[in-house]
C-alpha positions as a printed NumPy array, in Angstrom:
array([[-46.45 ,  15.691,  17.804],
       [-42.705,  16.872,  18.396],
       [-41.831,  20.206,  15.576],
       [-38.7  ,  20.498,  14.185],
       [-36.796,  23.939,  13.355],
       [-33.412,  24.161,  11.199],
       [-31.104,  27.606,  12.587],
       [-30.796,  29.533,   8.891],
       [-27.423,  30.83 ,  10.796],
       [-25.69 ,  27.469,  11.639],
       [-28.166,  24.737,   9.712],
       [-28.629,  22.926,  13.132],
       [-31.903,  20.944,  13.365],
       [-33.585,  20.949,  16.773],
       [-36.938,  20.608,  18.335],
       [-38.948,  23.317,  18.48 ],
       [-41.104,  25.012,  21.492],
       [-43.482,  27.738,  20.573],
       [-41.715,  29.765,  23.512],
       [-38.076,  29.523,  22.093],
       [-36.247,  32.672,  20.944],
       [-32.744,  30.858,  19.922],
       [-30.982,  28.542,  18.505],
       [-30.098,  25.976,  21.388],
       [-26.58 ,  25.133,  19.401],
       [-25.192,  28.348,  18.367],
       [-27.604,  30.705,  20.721],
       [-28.259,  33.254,  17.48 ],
       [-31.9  ,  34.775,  17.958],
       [-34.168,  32.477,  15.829],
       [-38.035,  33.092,  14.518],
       [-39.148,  29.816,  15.668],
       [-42.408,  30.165,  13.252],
       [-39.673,  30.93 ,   9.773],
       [-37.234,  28.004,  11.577],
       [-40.187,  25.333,  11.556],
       [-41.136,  26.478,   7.692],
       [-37.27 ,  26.445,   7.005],
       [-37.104,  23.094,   8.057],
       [-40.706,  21.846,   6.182],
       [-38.93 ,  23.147,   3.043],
       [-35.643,  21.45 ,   3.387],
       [-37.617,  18.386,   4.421],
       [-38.602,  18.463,   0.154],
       [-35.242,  18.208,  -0.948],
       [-34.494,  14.762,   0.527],
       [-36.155,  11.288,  -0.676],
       [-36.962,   9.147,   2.287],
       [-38.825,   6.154,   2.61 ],
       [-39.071,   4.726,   6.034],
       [-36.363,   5.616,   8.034],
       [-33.814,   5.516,   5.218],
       [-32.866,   8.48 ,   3.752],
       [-32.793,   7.102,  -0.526],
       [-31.435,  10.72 ,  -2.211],
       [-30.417,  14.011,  -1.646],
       [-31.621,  16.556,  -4.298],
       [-30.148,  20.046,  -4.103],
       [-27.411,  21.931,  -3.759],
       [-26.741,  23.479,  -0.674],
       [-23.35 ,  23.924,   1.04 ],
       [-24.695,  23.193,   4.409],
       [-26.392,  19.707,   4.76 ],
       [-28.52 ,  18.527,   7.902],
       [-30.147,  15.263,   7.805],
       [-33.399,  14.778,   9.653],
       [-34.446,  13.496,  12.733],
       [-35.352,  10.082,  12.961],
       [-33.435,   8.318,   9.945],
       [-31.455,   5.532,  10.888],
       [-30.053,   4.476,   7.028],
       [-28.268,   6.75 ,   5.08 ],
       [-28.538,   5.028,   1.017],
       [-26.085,   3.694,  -1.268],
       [-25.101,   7.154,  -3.424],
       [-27.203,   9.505,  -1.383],
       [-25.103,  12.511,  -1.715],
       [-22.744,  11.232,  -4.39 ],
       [-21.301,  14.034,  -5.902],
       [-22.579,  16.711,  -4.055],
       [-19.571,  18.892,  -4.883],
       [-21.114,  22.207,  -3.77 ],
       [-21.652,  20.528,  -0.369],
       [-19.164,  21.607,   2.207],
       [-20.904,  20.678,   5.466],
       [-23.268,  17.853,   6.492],
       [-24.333,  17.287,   9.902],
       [-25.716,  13.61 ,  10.784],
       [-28.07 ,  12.887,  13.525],
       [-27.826,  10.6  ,  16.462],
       [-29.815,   7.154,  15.409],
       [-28.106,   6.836,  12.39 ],
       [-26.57 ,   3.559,  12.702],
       [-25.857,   2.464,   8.96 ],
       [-23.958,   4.367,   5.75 ],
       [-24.253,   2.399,   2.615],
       [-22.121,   1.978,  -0.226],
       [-21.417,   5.118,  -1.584],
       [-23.487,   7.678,   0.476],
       [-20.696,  10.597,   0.491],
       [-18.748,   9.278,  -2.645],
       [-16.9  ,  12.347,  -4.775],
       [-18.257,  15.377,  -2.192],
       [-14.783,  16.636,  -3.195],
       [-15.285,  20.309,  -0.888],
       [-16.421,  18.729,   1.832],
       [-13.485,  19.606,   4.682],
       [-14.78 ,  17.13 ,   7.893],
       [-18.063,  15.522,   8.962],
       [-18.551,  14.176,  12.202],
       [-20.161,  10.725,  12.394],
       [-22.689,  10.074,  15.493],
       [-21.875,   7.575,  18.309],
       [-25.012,   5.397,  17.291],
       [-23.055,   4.445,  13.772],
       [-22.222,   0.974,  13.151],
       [-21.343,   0.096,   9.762],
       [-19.658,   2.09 ,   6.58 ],
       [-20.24 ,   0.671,   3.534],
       [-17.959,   0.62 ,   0.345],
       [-16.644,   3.755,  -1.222],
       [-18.58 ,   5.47 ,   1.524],
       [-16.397,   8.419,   1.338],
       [-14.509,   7.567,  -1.711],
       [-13.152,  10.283,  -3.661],
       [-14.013,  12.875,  -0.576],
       [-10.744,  14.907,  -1.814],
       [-10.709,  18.01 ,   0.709],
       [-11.582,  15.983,   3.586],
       [ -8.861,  16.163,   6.099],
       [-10.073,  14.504,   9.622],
       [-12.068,  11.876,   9.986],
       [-13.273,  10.616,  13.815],
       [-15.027,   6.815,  13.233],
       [-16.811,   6.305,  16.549],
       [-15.777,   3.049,  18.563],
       [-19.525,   1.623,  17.647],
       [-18.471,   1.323,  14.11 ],
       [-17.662,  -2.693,  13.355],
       [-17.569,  -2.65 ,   9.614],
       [-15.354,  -0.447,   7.699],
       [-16.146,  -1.166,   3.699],
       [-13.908,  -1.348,   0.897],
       [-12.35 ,   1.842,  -1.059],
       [-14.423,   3.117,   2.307],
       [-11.877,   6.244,   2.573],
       [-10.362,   5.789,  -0.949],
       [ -8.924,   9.083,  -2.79 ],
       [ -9.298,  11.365,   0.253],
       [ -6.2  ,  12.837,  -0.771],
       [ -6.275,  15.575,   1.677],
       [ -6.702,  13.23 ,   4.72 ],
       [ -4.191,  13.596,   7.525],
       [ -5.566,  11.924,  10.61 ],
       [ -8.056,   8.845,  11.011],
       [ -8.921,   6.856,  13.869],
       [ -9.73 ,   2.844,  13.699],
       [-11.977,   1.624,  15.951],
       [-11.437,  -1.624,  17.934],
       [-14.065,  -3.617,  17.012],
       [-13.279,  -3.598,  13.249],
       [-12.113,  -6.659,  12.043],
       [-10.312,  -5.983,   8.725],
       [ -9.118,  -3.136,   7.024],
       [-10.538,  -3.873,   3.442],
       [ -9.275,  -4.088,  -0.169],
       [ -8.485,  -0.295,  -1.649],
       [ -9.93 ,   1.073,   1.528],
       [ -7.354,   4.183,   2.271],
       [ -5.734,   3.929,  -1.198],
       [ -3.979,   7.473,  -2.501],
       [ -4.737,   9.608,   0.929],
       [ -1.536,  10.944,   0.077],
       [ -1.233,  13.446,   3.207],
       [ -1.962,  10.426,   5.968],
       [  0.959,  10.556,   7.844],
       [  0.316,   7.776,  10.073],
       [ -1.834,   5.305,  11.548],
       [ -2.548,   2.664,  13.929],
       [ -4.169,  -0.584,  13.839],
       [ -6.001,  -2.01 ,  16.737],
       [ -5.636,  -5.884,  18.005],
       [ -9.169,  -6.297,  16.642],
       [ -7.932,  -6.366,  13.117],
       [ -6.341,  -9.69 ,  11.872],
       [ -6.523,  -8.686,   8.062],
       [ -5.408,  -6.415,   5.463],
       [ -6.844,  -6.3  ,   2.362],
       [ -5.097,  -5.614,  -1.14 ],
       [ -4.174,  -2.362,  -1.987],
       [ -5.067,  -0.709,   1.604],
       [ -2.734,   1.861,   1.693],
       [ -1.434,   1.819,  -2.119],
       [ -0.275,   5.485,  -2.744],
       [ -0.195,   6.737,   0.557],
       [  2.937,   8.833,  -0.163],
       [  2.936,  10.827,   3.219],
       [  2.418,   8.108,   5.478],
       [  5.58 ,   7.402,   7.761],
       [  4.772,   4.951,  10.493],
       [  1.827,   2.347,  10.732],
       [  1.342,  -0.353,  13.916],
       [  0.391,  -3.614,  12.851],
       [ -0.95 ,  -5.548,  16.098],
       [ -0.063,  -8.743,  16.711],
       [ -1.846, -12.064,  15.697],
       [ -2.377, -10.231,  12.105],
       [ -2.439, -13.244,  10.046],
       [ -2.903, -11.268,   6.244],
       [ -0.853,  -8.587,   4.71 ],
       [ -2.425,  -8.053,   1.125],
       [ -1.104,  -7.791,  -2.633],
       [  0.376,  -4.008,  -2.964],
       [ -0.852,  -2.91 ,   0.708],
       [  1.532,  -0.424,   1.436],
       [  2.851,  -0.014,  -2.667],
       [  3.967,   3.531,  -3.249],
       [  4.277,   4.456,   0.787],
       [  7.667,   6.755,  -0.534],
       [  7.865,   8.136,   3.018],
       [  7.336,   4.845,   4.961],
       [ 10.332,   4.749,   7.226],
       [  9.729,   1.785,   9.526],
       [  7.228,  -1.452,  10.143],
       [  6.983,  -3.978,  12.108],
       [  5.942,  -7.494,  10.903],
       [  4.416,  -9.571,  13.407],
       [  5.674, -13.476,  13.275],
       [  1.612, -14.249,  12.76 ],
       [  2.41 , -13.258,   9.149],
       [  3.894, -16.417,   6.892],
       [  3.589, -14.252,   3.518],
       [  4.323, -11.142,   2.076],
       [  2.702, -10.726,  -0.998],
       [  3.35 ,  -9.658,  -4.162],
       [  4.401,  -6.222,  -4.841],
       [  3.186,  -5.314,  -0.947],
       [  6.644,  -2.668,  -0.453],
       [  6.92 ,  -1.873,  -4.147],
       [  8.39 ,   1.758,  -4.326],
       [  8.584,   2.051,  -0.693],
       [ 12.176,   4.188,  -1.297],
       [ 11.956,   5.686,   2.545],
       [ 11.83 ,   2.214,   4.445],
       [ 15.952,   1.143,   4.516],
       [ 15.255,  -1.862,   7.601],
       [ 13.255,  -4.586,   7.995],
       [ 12.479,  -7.026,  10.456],
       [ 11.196, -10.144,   8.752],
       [  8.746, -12.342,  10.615],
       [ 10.472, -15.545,  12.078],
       [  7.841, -17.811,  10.94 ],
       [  7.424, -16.189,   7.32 ],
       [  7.49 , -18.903,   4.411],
       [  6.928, -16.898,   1.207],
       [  8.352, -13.447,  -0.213],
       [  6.488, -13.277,  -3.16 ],
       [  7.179, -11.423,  -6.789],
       [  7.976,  -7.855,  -6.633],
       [  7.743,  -7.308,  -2.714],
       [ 10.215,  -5.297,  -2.144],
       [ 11.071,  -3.692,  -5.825],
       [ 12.604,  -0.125,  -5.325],
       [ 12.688,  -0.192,  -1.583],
       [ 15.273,   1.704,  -0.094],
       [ 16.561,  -1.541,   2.108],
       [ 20.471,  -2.132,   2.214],
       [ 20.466,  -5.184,   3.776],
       [ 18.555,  -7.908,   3.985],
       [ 18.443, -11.183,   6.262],
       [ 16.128, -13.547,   4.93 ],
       [ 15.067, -15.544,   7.902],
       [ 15.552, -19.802,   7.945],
       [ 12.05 , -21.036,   7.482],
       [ 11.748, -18.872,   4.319],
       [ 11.218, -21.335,   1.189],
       [ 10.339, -19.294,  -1.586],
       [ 11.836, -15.887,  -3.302],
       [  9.61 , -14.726,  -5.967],
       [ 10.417, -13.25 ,  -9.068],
       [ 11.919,  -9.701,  -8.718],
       [ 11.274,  -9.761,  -5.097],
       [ 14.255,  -7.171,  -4.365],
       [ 14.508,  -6.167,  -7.865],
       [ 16.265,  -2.026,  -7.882],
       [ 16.441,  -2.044,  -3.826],
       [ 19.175,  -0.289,  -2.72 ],
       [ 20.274,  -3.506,  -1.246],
       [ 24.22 ,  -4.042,  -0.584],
       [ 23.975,  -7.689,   1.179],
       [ 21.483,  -9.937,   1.281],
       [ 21.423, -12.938,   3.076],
       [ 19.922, -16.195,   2.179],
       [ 19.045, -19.165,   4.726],
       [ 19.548, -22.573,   4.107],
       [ 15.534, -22.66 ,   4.252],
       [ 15.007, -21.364,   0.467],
       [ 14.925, -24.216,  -2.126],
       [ 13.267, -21.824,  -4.848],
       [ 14.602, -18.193,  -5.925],
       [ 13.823, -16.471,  -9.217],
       [ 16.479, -15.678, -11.043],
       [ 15.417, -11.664, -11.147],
       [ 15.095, -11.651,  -7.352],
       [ 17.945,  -9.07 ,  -7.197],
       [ 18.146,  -7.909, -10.889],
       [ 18.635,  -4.35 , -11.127],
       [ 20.106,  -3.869,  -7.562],
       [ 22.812,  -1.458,  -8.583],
       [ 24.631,  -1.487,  -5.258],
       [ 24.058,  -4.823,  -4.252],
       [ 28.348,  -6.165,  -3.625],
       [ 27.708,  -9.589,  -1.863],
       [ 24.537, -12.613,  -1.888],
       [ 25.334, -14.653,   0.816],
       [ 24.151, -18.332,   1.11 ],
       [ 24.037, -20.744,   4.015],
       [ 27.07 , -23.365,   3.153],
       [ 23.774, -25.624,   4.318],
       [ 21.298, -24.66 ,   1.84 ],
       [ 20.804, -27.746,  -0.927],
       [ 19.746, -25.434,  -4.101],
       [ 21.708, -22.906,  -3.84 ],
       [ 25.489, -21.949,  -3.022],
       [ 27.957, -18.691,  -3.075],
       [ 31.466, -17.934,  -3.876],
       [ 32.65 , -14.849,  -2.908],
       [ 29.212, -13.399,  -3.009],
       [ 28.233, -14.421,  -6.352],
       [ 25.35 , -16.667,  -6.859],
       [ 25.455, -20.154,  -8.253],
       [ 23.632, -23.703,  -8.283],
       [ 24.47 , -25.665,  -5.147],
       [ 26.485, -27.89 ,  -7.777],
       [ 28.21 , -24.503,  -9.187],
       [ 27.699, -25.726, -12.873],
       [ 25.155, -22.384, -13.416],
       [ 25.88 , -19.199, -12.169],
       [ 22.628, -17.203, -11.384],
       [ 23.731, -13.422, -10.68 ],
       [ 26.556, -11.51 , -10.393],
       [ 26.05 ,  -8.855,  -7.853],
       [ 25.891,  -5.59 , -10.251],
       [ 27.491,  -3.635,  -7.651],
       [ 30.637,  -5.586,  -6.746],
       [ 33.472,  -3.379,  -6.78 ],
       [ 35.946,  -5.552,  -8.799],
       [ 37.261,  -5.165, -11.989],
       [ 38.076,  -8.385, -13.314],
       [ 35.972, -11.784, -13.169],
       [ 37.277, -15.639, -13.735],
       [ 34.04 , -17.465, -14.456],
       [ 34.986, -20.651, -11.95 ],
       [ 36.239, -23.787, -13.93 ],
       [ 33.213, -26.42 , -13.84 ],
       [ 29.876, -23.532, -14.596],
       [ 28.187, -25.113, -17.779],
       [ 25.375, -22.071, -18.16 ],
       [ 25.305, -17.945, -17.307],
       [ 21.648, -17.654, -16.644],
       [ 19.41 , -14.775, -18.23 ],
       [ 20.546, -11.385, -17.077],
       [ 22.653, -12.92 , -14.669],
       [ 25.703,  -9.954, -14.923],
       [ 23.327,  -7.593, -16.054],
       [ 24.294,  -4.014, -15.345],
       [ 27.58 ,  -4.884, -13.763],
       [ 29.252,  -1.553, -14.748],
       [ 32.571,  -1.653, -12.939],
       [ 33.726,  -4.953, -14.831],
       [ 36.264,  -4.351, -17.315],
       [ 37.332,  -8.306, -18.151],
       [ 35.635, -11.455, -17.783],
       [ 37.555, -14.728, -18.534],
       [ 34.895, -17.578, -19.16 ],
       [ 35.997, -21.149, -19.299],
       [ 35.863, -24.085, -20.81 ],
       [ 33.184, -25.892, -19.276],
       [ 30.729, -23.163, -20.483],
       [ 28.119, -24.603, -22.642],
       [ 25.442, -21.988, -22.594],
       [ 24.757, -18.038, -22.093],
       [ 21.301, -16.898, -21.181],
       [ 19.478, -13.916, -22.448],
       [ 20.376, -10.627, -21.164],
       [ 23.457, -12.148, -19.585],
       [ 25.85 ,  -8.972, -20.247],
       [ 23.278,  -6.366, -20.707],
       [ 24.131,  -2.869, -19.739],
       [ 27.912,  -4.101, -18.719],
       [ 28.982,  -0.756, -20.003],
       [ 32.456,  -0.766, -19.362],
       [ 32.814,  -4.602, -19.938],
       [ 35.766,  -4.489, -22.961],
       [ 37.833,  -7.668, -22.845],
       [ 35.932, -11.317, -22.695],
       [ 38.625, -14.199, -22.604],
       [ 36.897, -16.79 , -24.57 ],
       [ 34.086, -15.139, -26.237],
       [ 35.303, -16.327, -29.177],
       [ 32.807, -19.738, -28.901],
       [ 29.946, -18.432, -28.472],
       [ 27.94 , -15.7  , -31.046],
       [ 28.636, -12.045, -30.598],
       [ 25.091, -11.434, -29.435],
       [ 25.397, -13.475, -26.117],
       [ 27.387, -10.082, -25.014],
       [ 24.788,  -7.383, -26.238],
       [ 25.168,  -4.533, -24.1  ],
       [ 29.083,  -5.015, -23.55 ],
       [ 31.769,  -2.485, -24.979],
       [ 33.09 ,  -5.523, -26.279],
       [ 29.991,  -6.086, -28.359],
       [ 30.424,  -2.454, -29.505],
       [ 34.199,  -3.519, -30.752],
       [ 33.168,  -6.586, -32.825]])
C-alpha cells in the first residue's frame, strides 16, 4: 500500500520510500518518518467521502489536496482567507460551484491538465488572484466562474469551451485583454461588466450572442470587432464604454437595443441598412457628432440621441419611409413632428419648418448655443422636456400660444 509524505518546507505531497532523504520537488532534506505523520495529520483537516473532497477545515496558508480525489465540492474552501497557496493534484477532473469562492489572499493556483469542468462562482470573489492558466481539457467554464477577481491581469480560454457565461469575469478590473477562441459562439450577460482595464478583446467569428451589459463599464475598451454572425446588440452591452470612439457594426445586424451605446466615446456612427430597430437611449451622452441612419430603420426612440452634447448632424436615407432630415435635424418622414434637434449644432437661430404640427418630448433638449427659435403656425403641440436645459435660448417667436411651461428650462422661461 503506496505512503504518502507532505515536504513541511514547500507543502508538496509525494509518495514516500522508506529510503528517501528529500523532497523530490524542492530537494530540501526531509525525515521521511515526520513527512508521512505530517501528511496523516493534514489528512484530518479535510472531509472526503469517496473521491470527492466535501470541506476543508483549517487554516493554513499553504493548501495541498490529496492524492487520489477526483471532485473538488461546491464551497470547499470558501472563504479560506488565510489561504495563500493551494496545490491540486493530477486526477482532479471536476471543481464545483463555489470550491475557491472569496479566498481573497490567494495570489495564483495552478489547475492540473486532467481538469474538465469549473463550476459557478468557482473562483468568485478570489480578489488577489492575478494569473490564471485553464488547461485546454477544461470544456465548461461556469457562471460568475472568475467573478470579482479584481486583481486578475491575464487568463487563458480554452478551445473547447463553448460559452463564456452570464457574470463570469464581471469587475476583474486589471484584465487588460483577452481572447476568445472559435469554440465559443455565446456570451452571456454581464461577462465582462466592470472590467475597467480591459483594452482589446477578439470575438471569433460565427459568434451568434453578445449579452445584456457584456462589456458595460469597459472605460478603457479602445476597439472591437463585431462579427456579421451577430443580428443584435443588446441592451446596455457598451454602456460607459468612454475609451471605444469606432465601431464597425455587423452588416447583417437587425436590432440596437435600449441603452447600447450610452456614454460611449463614439463620434460617428453609420448605422448599417438592414438595421430596423433603435432602442430607447441607444446613443444617449455618446460623444457622437454624426450619425447616420439607413433607410432600413422603421422604429427609433425618440431618446436615441438625447443628451449627445456634440452631436451637429442626424442624417437619414432620402429612402427611409418613417423617418426624414433637414439639414440634420430629425423629423417624421411627413415632417409634421420634429423628433430631435441635434444639441450640438452650432447655429444660433432656428425656423421651426412651416407644416410641423408637434415638438416631441425633449426633442431640443440641451441645445445650448440657440439663442432664437421662431415656431410656426402649423404647431399644434409641444412635448415634455422639449426646451429643457436650452440655457441660452432667450427669444421664442410665437410662444405666445402655447403656456409658458412648454419652454421650462429656456432663459426665456426665466424672463416671463
Amino acid at each position: 500500500m503506496s505512503k504518502y509524505a507532505l515536504c513541511p518546507e514547500c507543502t508538496t505531497i509525494f509518495q514516500a520510500e522508506d529510503t528517501q532523504k528529500s523532497c523530490p520537488h524542492c530537494g530540501k532534506p526531509v525525515d521521511i518518518d515526520a513527512a508521512v505523520k505530517n501528511y496523516e495529520n493534514k489528512l484530518k483537516t479535510f472531509t472526503i467521502e469517496g473521491n470527492i473532497l466535501k470541506k476543508y477545515k483549517s487554516l493554513a496558508a499553504n493548501v495541498a489536496v490529496p492524492p487520489g480525489i477526483t471532485e473538488i465540492d461546491e464551497f470547499a474552501f470558501l472563504n479560506c482567507a488565510k489561504t495563500k497557496r493551494i496545490t491540486i493534484p493530477d486526477g482532479v477532473t471536476v471543481i464545483r460551484k463555489g470550491a475557491f469562492s472569496g479566498c481573497t489572499i490567494l495570489p495564483e493556483i495552478k489547475l492540473p491538465e486532467s481538469l474538465t469542468f469549473i463550476g459557478d462562482e468557482a473562483f468568485g470573489g478570489c480578489s488577489a488572484l492575478k494569473s490564471l492558466e485553464i488547461p485546454e481539457s477544461v470544456n465548461y467554464l461556469g457562471k460568475y466562474a472568475i467573478w470579482g477577481c479584481a486583481s486578475l491581469e491575464k487568463i487563458n480560454i480554452p478551445a473547447g469551451i463553448p460559452e463564456i457565461g452570464e457574470h463570469t469575469f464581471e469587475f476583474c478590473e486589471s484584465l487588460t485583454e483577452i481572447s476568445l477562441p472559435d469554440s465559443v459562439k455565446s456570451i452571456g450577460n454581464v461577462a465582462f461588466k466592470g472590467c475597467e482595464s480591459l483594452k482589446s478583446i477578439r470575438i471569433p467569428n460565427g459568434m451568434t450572442c453578445i449579452g445584456e451589459e457584456c462589456f458595460a463599464g469597459c472605460e478603457s475598451l479602445t476597439e472591437i470587432s463585431i462579427p456579421d454572425s451577430i443580428t443584435k446588440i443588446e441592451d446596455w452591452t457598451f454602456a460607459g464604454c468612454g475609451s471605444l470612439t469606432d465601431i464597425k457594426l455587423p452588416k447583417n445586424l437587425k436590432t440596437i437595443g435600449d441603452f447600447a451605446f450610452q456614454s460611449c466615446g463614439l463620434t460617428d456612427i453609420d448605422i448599417p441598412e438592414g438595421v430596423s430597430e433603435i432602442g430607447a437611449n441607444a446613443f444617449e451622452s455618446s460623444s457622437l457628432i454624426t450619425a447616420n441612419i439607413p433607410a432600413s430603420v422603421k422604429s427609433m426612440e425618440y431618446s436615441a440621441f438625447l443628451g449627445c452634447t456634440g452631436l451637429r448632424k442626424i442624417n437619414v436615407s432620402a429612402e427611409n419611409p418613417v423617418f426624414a432630415s433637414v439639414d440634420g435635424v430629425l423629423f417624421s418622414k411627413d415632417k409634421t413632428r420634429l423628433i430631435l434637434y441635434p444639441a450640438g449644432k452650432p447655429d444660433e437661430n432656428y425656423t421651426v419648418p412651416e407644416g410641423v404640427e408637434k415638438i416631441g418630448e425633449w426633442a431640443f433638449s440641451g441645445c445650448e448655443n440657440l439663442v432664437s427659435v421662431t415656431l410656426p403656425e402649423s404647431l399644434a403641440e409641444i412635448g415634455d422636456f422639449a426646451f429643457d436645459e436650452c440655457e441660452n435660448l432667450s427669444e421664442i417667436t410665437g410662444a405666445e400660444r402655447f403656456e409658458a411651461d412648454c419652454f421650462e428650462g429656456t432663459k426665456w422661461a426665466e424672463n416671463q
